[in-house]
Structure formats: structure tokens, C-alpha cells
N, C-alpha and C positions, 0 to 999 in steps of 0.2 A: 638748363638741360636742353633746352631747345637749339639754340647757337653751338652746344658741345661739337666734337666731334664724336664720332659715330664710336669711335674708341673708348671714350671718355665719357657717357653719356651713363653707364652702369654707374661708374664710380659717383657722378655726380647726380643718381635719381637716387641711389641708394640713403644717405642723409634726409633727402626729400620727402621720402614717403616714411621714415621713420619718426619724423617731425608731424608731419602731418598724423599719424596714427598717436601720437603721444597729448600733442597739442591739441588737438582739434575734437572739443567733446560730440557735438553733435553729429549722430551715426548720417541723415543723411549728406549732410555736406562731406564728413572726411570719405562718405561711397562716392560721391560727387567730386570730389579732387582726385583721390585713387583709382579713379577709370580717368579720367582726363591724364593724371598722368602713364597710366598705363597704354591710353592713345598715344602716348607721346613715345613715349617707345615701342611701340607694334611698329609705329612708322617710322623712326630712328634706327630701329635694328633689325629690318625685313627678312635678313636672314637668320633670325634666332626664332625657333620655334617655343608655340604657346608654353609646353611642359617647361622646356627650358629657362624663360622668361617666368614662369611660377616661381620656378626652385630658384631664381637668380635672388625675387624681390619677394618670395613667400605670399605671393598676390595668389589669396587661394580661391578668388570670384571673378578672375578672368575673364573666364564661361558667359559671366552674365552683365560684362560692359556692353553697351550699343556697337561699339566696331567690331568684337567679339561674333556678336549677332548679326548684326547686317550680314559681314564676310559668310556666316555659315548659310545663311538666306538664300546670299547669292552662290555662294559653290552647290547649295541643294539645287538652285533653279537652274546652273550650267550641267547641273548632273542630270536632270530631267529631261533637257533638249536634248541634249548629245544623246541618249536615250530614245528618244523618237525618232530623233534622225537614225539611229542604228536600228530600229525596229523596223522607219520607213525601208531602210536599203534594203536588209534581211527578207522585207515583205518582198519586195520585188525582184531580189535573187530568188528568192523560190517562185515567181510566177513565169517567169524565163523558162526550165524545162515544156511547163505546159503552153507557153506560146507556142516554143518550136515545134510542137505533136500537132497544134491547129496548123502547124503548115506557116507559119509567119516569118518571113526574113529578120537575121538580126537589126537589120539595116531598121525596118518597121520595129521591132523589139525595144530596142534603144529610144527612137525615135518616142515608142509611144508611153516608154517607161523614165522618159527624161536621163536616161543612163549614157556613157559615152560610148561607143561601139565598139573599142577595145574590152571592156569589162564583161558586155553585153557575149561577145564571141569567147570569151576566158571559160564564163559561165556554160554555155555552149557547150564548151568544149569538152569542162569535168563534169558534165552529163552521159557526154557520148562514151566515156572510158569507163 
């Protein structure tokens, strides 16, 4: 399954895991073959989606292999960042009007808000209208 090609990798996990679920009495090993092999195709077929990859191989604990996990782990903690960074910007888009009332140049604006002086003047600018 692993040397397959990416084509041929369905055809050839499908026997695999139906051997393994027939054969293999002990529940924790055949959950321990059937997420290894289900690794093996998250990364074999990047573009097939989880649901899709269920319904292909009736793999109804997907959800709760390790690469399952990690990935959602890490798409929570890139959703968190991106998050604060969009918090941080928003904060400092809204302190921009009230610089400008203290009387402070964009130039100082920018400068003191780490923002570029285009953005800083854009801001500015859909204040004043």
C-alpha cells in the first residue's frame, strides 16, 4: 500500500483492512493496525477528505487516530493565532481615529502602531468621510 500509487492505493488498503478486522482478534492491536493503516492513507491521498476516506473504508474512528488529533490540534492552534493577530490589527485600527484627535501624524501613527503608512493613511482617511 505504501509503494502503490496514489491511484491504486484504495484498491489495494481495501483487502487490508478487511483482513485485518476478520483476522486479527485482539481489539487493541487490530485499533493499532487500522489507524496506522489509516495514516497511511491520510498521507497517500491528501486530497480525499476525512468523511470521504470513512465512506471509502467504513473507518468509523477516524476522529480518534493520533494524525487525526494532532492535525485538529494543530489547525485549533493556527485558528487561535490568526485570531490574535486579527484582534491585535482590529485593536489598533480602532486606536488610529483617536491618535489623529491627539493631533498625531500618520507618519507617528504608523510608526508608533508598527503599521505601514499606507494602511495607517487608508484608516485616516475612512474616518474623515
Amino acid at each position: 500500500m505504501i509503494v502503490s500509487k496514489e491511484t491504486e492505493a484504495v484498491e489495494v488498503a481495501r483487502p487490508i483492512i478487511q483482513k485485518v478486522r476478520q483476522e486479527i482478534i485482539n481489539q487493541q492491536q487490530q485499533r493499532e493496525l487500522l489507524e496506522l493503516l489509516e495514516t497511511i492513507l491520510i498521507y497517500k491521498l491528501p486530497k480525499i477528505s476525512r468523511q470521504e476516506l470513512e465512506a471509502m473504508f467504513s473507518l468509523s474512528d477516524l476522529k480518534q487516530t493520533k494524525v487525526y488529533q494532532e492535525a485538529l490540534e494543530e489547525g485549533r492552534q493556527e485558528g487561535r493565532q490568526e485570531g490574535r493577530q486579527e484582534g491585535q490589527l482590529f485593536s489598533k485600527l480602532e486606536s488610529i481615529p483617536r491618535m489623529i484627535k491627539l493631533g498625531l501624524s500618520v507618519e507617528i501613527i504608523a510608526a508608533s502602531l508598527d503599521l505601514p503608512l499606507e494602511t495607517v493613511q487608508a484608516e485616516a482617511n475612512n474616518n474623515q468621510a
